[in-house]
C-alpha positions in Angstrom: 7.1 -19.9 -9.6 9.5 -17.1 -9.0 8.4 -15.1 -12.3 4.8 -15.5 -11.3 5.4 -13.9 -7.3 7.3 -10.9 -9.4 3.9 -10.3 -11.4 2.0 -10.5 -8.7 3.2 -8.5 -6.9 2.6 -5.6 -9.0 -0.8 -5.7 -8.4 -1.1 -4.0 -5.4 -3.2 -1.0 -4.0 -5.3 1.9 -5.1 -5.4 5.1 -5.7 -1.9 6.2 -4.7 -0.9 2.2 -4.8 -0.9 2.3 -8.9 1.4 0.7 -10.6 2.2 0.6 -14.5 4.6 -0.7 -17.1 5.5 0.5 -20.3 2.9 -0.9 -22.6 2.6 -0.9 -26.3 1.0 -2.9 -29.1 3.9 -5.5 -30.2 4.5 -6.8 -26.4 0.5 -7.5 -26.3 0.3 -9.4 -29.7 3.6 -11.1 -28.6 2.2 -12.5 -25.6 -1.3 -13.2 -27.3 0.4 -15.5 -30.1 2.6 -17.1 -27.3 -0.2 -17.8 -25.0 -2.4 -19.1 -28.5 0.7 -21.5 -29.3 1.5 -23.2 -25.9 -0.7 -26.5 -24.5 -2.9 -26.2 -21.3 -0.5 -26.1 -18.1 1.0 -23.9 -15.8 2.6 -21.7 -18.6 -0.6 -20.8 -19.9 -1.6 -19.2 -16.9 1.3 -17.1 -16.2 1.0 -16.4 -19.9 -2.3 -15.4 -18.9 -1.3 -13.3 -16.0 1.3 -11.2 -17.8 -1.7 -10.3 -20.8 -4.0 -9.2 -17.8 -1.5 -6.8 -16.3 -0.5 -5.2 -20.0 -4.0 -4.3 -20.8 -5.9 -3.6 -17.5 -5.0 -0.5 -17.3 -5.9 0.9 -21.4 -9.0 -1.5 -21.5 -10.4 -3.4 -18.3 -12.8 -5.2 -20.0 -10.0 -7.1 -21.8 -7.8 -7.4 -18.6 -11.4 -9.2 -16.9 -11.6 -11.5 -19.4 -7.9 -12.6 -19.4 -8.3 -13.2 -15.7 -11.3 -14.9 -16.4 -9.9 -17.2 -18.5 -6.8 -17.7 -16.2 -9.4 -18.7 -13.3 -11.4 -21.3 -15.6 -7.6 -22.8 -16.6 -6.7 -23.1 -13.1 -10.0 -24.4 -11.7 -9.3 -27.5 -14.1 -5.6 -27.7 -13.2 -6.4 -27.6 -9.6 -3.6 -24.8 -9.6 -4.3 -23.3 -6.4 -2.1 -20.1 -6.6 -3.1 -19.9 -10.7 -7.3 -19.6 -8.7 -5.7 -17.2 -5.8 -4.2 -14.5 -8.1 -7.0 -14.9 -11.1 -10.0 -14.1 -8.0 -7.6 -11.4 -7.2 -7.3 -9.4 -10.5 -10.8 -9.9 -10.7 -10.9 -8.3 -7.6 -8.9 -5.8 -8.5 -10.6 -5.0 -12.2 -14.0 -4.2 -10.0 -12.2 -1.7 -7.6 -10.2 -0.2 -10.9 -14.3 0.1 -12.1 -15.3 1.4 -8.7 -17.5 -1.5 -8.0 -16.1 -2.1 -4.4 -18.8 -5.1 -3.5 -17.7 -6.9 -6.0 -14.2 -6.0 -5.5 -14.5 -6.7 -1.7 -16.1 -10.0 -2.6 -13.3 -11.4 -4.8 -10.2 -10.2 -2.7 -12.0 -12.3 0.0 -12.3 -15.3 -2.5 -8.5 -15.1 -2.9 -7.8 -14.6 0.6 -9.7 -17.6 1.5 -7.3 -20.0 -0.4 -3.9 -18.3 0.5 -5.3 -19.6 3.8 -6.2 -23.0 2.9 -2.9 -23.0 0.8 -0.6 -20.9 2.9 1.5 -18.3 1.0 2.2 -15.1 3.7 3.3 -12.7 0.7 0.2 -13.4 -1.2 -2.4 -13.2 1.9 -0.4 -9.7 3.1 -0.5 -8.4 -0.6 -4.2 -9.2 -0.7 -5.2 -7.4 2.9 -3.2 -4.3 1.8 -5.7 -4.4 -1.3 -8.8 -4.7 1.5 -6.6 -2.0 3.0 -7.1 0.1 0.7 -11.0 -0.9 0.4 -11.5 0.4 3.9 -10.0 3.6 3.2 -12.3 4.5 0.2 -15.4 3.5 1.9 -14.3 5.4 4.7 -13.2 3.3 7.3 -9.5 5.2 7.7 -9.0 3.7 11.3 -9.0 0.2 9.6 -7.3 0.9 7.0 -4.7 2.3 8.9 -4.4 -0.6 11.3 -4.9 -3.2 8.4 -2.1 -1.7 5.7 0.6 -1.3 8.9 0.3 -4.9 9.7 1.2 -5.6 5.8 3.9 -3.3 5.7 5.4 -4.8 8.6 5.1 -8.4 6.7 7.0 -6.5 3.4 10.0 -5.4 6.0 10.2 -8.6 7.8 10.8 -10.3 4.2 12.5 -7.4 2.9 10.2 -7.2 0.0 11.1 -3.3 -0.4 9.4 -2.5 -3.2 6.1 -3.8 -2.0 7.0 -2.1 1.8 7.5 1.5 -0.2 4.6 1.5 -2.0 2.8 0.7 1.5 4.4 3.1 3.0 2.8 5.4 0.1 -0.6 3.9 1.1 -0.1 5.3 4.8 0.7 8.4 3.7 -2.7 8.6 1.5 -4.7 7.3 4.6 -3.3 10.3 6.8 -3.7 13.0 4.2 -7.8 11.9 4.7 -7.7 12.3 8.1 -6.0 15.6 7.5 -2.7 14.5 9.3 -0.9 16.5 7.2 2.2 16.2 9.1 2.2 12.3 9.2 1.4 11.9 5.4 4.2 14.1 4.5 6.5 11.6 6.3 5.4 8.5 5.0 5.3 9.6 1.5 8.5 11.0 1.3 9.7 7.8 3.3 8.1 5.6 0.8 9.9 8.1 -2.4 13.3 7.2 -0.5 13.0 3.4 -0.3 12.0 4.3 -4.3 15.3 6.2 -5.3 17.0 2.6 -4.1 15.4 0.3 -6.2 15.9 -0.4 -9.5 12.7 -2.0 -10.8 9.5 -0.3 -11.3 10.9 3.2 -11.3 7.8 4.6 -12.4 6.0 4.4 -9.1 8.0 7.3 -8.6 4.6 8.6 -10.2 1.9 7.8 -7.7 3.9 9.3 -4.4 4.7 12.8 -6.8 0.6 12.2 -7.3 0.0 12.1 -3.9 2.2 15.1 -2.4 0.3 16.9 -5.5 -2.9 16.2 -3.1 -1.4 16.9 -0.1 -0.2 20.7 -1.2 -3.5 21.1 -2.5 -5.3 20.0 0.4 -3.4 22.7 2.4 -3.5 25.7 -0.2 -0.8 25.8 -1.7 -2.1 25.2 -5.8 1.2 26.1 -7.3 3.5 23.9 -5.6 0.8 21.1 -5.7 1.0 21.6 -10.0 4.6 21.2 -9.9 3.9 18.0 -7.8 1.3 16.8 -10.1 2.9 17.8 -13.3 5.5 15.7 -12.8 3.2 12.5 -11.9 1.6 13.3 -15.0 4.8 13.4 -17.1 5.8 10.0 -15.4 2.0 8.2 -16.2 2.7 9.3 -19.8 5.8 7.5 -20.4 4.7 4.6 -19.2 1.3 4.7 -20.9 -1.0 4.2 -17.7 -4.3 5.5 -19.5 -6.2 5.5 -15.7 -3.9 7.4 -13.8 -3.2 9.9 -16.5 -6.7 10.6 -16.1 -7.1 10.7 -12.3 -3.8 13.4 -12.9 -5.5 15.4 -15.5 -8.8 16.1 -13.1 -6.1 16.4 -10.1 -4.3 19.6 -12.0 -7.6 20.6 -13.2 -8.8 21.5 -9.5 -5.6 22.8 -8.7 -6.2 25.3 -11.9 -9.5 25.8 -10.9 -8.9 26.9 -7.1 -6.2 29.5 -9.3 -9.3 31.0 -10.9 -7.5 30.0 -14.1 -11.0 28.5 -15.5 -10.0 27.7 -19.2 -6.9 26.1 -18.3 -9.0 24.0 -15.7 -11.8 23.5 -18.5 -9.0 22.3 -20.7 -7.5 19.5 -18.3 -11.1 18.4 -17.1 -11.9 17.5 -20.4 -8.3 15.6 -20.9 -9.8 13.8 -17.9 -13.3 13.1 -19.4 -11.7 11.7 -22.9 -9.8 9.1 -20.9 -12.4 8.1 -18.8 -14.5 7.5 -21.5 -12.2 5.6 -23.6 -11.2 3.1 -20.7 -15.0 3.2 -19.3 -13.9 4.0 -16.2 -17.0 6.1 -14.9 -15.7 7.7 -11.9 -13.5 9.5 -13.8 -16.3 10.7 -16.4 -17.9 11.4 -13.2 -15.2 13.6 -11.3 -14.3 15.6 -14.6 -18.0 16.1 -15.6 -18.5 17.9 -12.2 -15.0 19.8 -12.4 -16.3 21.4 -15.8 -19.7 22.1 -14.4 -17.5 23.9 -11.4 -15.9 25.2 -14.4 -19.0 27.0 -16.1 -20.0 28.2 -12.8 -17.5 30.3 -12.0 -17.0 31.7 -15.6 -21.3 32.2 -14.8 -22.4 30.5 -17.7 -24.7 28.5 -15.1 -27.0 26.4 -18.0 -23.9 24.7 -19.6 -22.7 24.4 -16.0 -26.1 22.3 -14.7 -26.1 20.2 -18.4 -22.7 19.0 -17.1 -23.1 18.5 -13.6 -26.8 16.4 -13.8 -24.6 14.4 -16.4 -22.4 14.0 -13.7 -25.1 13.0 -11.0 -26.2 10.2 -13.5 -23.4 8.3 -12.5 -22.8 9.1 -9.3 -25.6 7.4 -8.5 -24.3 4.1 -8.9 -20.5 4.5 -9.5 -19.0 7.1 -7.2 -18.3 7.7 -3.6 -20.8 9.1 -1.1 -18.6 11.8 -0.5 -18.8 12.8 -4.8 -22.5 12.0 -5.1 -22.9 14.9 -2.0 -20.5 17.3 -3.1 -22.5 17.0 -6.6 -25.8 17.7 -5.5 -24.6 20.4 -3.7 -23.4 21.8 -6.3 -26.5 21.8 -9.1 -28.5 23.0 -5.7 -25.8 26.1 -6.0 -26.1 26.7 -9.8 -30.1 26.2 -9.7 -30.1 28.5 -6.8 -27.9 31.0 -9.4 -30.5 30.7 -12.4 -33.4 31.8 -10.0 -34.8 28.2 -9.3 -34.8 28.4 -6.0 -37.7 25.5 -5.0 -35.1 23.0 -7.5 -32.4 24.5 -5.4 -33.9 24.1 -1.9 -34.8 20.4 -3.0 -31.0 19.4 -4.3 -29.6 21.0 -1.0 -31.8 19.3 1.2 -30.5 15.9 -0.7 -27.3 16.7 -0.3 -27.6 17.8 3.6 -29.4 14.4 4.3 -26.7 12.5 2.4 -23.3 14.6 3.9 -25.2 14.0 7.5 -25.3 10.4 6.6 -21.4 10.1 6.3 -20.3 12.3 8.6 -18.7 15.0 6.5 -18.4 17.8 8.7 -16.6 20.3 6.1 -19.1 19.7 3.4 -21.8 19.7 5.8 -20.6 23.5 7.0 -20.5 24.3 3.0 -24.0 22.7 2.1 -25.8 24.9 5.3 -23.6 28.4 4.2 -25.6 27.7 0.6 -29.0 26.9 1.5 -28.5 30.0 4.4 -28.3 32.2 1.4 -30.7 30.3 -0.4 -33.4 31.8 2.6 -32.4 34.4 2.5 -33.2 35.3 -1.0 -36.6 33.8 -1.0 -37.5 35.8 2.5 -37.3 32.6 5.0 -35.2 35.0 7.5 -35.9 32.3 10.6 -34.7 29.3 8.5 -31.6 31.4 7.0 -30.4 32.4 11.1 -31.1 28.9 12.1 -29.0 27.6 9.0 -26.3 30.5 9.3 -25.9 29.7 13.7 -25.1 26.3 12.4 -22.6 26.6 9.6 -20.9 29.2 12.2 -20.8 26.6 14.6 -19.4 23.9 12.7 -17.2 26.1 11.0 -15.5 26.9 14.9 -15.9 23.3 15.5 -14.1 22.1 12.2 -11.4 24.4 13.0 -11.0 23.5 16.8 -10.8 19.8 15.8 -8.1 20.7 13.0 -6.1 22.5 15.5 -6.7 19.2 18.4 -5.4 17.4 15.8 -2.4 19.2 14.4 -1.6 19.6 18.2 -2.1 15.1 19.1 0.0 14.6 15.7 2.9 17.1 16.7 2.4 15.1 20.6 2.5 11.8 18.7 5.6 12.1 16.3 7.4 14.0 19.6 6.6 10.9 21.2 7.7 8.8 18.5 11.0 9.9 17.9 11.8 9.9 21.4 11.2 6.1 21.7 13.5 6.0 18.9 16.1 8.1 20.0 15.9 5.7 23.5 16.0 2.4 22.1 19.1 3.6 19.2 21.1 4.9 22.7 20.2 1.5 24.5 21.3 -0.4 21.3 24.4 1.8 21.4 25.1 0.9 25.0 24.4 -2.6 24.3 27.4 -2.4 21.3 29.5 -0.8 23.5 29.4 -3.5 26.6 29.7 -6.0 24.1 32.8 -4.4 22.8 33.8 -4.4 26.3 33.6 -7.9 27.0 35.4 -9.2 24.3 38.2 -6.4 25.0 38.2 -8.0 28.5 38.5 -11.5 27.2 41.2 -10.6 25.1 43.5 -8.6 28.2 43.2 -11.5 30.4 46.9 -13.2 29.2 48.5 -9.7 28.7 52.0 -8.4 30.9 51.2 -5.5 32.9 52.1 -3.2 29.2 49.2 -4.5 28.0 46.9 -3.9 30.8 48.2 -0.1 31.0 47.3 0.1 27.6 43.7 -2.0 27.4 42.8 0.5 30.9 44.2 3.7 28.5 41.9 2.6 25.8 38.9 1.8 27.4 39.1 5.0 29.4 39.2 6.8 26.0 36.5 4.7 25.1 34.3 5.3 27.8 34.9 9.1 27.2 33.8 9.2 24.2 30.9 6.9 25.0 30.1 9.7 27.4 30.7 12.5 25.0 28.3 10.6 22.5 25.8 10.4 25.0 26.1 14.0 25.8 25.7 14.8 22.3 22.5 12.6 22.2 21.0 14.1 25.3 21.3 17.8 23.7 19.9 17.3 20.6 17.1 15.5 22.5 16.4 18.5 24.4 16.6 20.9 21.8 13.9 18.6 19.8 11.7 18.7 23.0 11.9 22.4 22.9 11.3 22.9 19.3 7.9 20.8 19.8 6.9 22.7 22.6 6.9 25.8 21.2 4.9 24.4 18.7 2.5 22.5 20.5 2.0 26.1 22.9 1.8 28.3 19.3 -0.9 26.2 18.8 -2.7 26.2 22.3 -2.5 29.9 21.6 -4.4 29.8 18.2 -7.0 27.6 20.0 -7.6 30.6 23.0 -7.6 33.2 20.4 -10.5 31.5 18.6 -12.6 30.4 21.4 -12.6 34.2 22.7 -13.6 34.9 18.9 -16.3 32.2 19.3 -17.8 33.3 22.9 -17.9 36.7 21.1 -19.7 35.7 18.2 -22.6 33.5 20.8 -22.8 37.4 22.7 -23.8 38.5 19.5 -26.3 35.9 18.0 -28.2 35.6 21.8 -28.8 39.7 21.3 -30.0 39.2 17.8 -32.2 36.1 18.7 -34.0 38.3 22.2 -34.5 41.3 19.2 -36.0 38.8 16.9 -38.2 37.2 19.9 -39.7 40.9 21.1 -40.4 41.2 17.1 -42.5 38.1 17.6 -44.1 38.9 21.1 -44.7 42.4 20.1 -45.4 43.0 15.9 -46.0 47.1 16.8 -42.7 47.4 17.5 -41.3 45.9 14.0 -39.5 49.2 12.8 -38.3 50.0 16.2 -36.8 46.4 16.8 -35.6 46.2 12.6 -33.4 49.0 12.9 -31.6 47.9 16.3 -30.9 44.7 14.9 -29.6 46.7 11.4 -27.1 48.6 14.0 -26.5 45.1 15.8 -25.2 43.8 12.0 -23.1 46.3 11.5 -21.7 46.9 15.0 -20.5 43.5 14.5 -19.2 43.3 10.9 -17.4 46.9 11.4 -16.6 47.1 15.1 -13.6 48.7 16.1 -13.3 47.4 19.4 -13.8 43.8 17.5 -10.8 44.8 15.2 -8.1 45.7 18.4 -9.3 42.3 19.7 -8.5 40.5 16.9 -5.3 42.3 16.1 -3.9 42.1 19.9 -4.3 38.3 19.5 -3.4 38.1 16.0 0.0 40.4 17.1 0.2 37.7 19.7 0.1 33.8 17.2 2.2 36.1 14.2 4.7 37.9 16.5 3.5 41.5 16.4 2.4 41.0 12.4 1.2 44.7 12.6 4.3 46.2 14.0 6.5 44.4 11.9 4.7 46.4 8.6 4.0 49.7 10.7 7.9 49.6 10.5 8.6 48.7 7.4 6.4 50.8 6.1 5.6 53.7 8.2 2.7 55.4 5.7 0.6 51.8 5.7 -3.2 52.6 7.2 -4.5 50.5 9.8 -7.4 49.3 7.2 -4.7 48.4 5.1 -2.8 46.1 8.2 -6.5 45.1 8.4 -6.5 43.8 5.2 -3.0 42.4 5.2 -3.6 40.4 8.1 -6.5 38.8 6.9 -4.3 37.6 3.9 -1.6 36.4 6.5 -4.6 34.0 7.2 -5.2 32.6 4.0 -8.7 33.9 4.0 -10.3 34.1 0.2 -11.1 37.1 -1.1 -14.9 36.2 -0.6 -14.1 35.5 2.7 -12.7 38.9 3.2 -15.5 40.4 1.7 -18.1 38.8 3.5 -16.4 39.8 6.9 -15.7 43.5 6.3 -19.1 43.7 4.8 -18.3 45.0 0.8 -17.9 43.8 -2.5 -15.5 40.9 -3.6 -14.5 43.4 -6.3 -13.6 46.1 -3.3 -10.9 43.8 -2.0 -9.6 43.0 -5.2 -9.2 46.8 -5.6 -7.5 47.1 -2.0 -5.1 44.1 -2.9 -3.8 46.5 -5.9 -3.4 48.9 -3.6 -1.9 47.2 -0.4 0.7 45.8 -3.4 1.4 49.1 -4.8 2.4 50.7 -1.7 4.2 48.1 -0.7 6.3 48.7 -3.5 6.0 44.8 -4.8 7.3 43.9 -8.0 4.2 42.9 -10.3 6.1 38.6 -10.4 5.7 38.8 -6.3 2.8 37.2 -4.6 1.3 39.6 -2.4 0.1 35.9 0.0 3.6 35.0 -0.1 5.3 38.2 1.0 3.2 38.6 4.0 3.9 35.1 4.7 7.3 35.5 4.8 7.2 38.0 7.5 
């Protein structure tokens, strides 16, 4: 029984909740001949068991029918945990497929008779798998709530394996709820309880996977490759076919957000291989649309839309909302590139409906900026304001929530700590009374020496009791301050942007009242055409605008401008201009877009800003300024 709660336990979650073992040919046929030469009993299923884990991961369809067989041999043994774990690695074979119904259904099946046949560990490994259910279907809250209650289970009975690679879980839930912060902790919390235990080293794997995602969700590509690269090199010696895959599509977007398009052509077609060697179809799917993304941007836009309606194919049945969205969106983009802009308006509108549907603000924003455009080119200039007013304000509203949260997450884990730091100092008092009292039990027969010394000792002992909480209170206060200057940095970034925004609604109410009198009063088209020309560019190139900006920009990056006018006394202020944008993170479309020129302009100006900076050609341009 002992052998078979070890195996079970490594089926746990999904995606960052992997798990694999090194697997090769010989241990397979070894166990197969075994499992053909032993009579019907309890070692047949475990025999069974042990075949489904070794091949579930190179070839599912062979792992389904082991457990298959496992369940029917257990059904007519009446072996009740031989039915629990074979319903769920069935359960688990449809969520490795994608098919979370199916998946749902059958973890619920095995939760139903760790109930009627109690086994804790069991029912808490099989709600961390719902667990992670909730999370890809979107329900983070749940998950959340459900995969802490298991973890506590793991800690209570010391199972630390199983409570690190929860804590792993966490940190994937927070990092969707872009709780950066939070998912950071728990991942590197969960690598810690890792580095202690022996077995199953290579789950290493999935938390260097996952801080891969997190650095890539923030920007930062290059430390996210290091992150994944080493995941990847981990997956391969253990042979884990699936997760190699998931990797290779991971690095491939990282390359691709590097503009380095072959190199992410090349790893999105790793991807593809092994998805369509294991049949896993949302990984054909996810690296079909990473090389349409591919084509895209190197503008070979037919190969681009041969990929990505491949992609859409399966989508439509095996793939997230989320996918299916982003991949309409983007054949509506490419279709919208080639000239077919009714096929375009038609994919977009899909996609709209569809992101609306799930709530995805960010790919909502994304989907509106493309189909403004998309108006714009075909002469619909009322439809491409209304759509433009709306990307611009979610785009404010996106950002406002990001900051609300950053700020409620530094609040929380402020708050956290300090309930930590008050319970270890009332545990520490406790200690020391106790200590006390058994001193004082001890003095009680003692001559009047031993009393001097016993009141000598505990006065040393009180002092440094007081020095110890001295030391405690300081640090304390010091951590207060630290979060307080960074929850009012914050508040800070959140005025400066809601001025930006009440500037920006100034300057859409003119434009809208210019467009109205155009309606009210057709004689006056020209007159009313050119103010609203001046209007555009009075806000893209205002200088007032720009001394706004930079006095509250000076203001969050402590006097950013000042810092380079001394430096680097000769810099121009388009040149701070640009630089601060950069200090922002801002895209070189982005930049473009907002000063109103050519992507290749900026490009040109980033050589420039560089040069006369006097930058070695090896030093990031993004990084110096950061580091200011």
């Amino acid at each position: 029984m002992k052998n078979r709660i070890i195996l079970f336990s490594f089926i746990l979650l999904f995606p960052i909740c992997a798990y694999s073992q090194h697997k090769n040919q010989e241990r397979i046929d070894s166990l197969f001949l075994e499992y053909k030469s032993l009579g019907d009993g309890v070692q047949k299923i475990e025999k069974l068991e042990e075949l489904y884990y070794e091949v579930v991961y190179t070839n599912p369809l062979k792992g389904l029918d082991f457990a298959k067989k496992g369940l029917k041999l257990s059904k007519r043994l009446k072996n009740w945990d031989g039915i629990g774990i074979a319903y769920y690695h069935i359960g688990a074979y449809h969520k490795l497929v994608f098919q979370a119904d199916s998946a749902r259904y059958y973890y619920n099946r095995a939760l139903k008779i760790w109930k009627e046949h109690p086994n804790e560990q069991f029912e808490a490994i099989t709600l961390g798998s719902i667990a992670a259910l909730e999370y890809e279907q979107g329900n983070i809250d749940n998950a959340i709530a459900l995969q802490s209650d298991v973890n506590k289970i793991f800690k209570e009975k010391e199972l630390w394996l199983k409570f690190a690679v929860g804590l792993g879980c966490l940190g994937d839930f927070h990092h969707s709820k872009g709780n950066y912060m939070s998912a950071y902790k728990y991942t590197i919390e969960g690598l810690r309880y890792l580095d202690t235990i022996s077995e199953e080293p290579w789950r290493d794997a999935d938390s260097r996977k996952q801080l891969g995602i997190i650095e890539f969700s923030r920007g930062n590509f290059h430390r996210s490759l290091e992150h994944l690269n080493d995941a990847l090199k981990r997956y391969k010696g253990t042979n884990d076919s699936i997760y190699m895959g998931h990797t290779y599509i991971d690095i491939g977007n990282a390359t691709h957000s590097l503009k380095e398009y072959d190199s992410a052509t090349y790893y999105y077609n790793r991807g593809l291989k092994i998805g369509a060697k294991t049949q896993v179809l949302d990984i054909q799917a996810n690296a079909l649309m990473g090389l349409g993304k591919a084509h895209t941007s190197k503008g070979d836009y037919e190969t681009a839309i041969d990929y990505l309606l491949r992609a859409l194919e399966i989508d439509k049945t095996n793939n997230t909302s989320n996918n299916l969205a982003l991949n309409l969106t983007e054949i509506g983009n490419v279709y919208r590139l080639l000239g077919k802009r009714k096929v375009a308006l038609n994919y977009l509108n899909q996609s709209l409906k569809l992101a609306d549907s799930i709530e995805a603000s960010d790919l909502r924003k994304e989907i509106l900026h493309h189909r403004a455009v998309l108006y714009q080119d075909i002469g619909e200039y009322t439809n491409a304001l209304t759509d433009f007013r709306y990307y611009q304000s979610l785009k404010d509203s996106i950002f406002n929530t990001t900051k609300s949260q950053q700020i409620e997450e530094l609040k929380t884990i402020y708050e956290t700590e300090k309930k930590e730091a008050a319970i270890a100092l009332q545990q520490e008092e406790i200690k020391t009374l106790n200590e006390k009292a058994k001193v004082d039990k001890l003095t009680k027969g003692m001559y009047a020496g031993g009393m001097f010394t016993f009141i000598s000792i505990s006065g040393l002992l009180f002092f440094g009791f007081r020095q110890r909480i001295r030391k405690n209170r300081i640090a304390r206060e010091k951590q207060e301050t630290i979060y307080k200057q960074e929850i009012a940095h914050k508040k800070k970034e959140l005025t400066s942007q809601t001025l930006h925004l009440v500037q920006k609604n100034t300057f859409i109410h003119e434009l809208m009242e210019n467009l109205e009198n155009i309606k009210n009063s057709p004689e006056k088209f020209k007159m009313e055409f050119r103010r609203i020309i001046m209007l555009l560019k009075k806000e893209n190139a205002s200088d007032k605008d720009w001394e706004v900006f930079k006095t509250y920009f000076a203001e969050v990056h402590n006097d950013f401008d000042q810092k380079l006018k001394t430096l680097f006394s000769d810099i121009s202020e388009k040149e701070i201009r640009l630089a601060a944008f950069l200090r922002m993170n801002l895209t070189t479309k982005e930049i473009a877009a907002t000063l109103n020129v050519l992507p290749d302009s900026i490009l040109k100006s980033k050589y420039r800003l560089k040069k006369k900076l006097g930058l070695p050609k090896e030093t990031d341009l993004n990084h110096f300024l950061n580091g200011l």
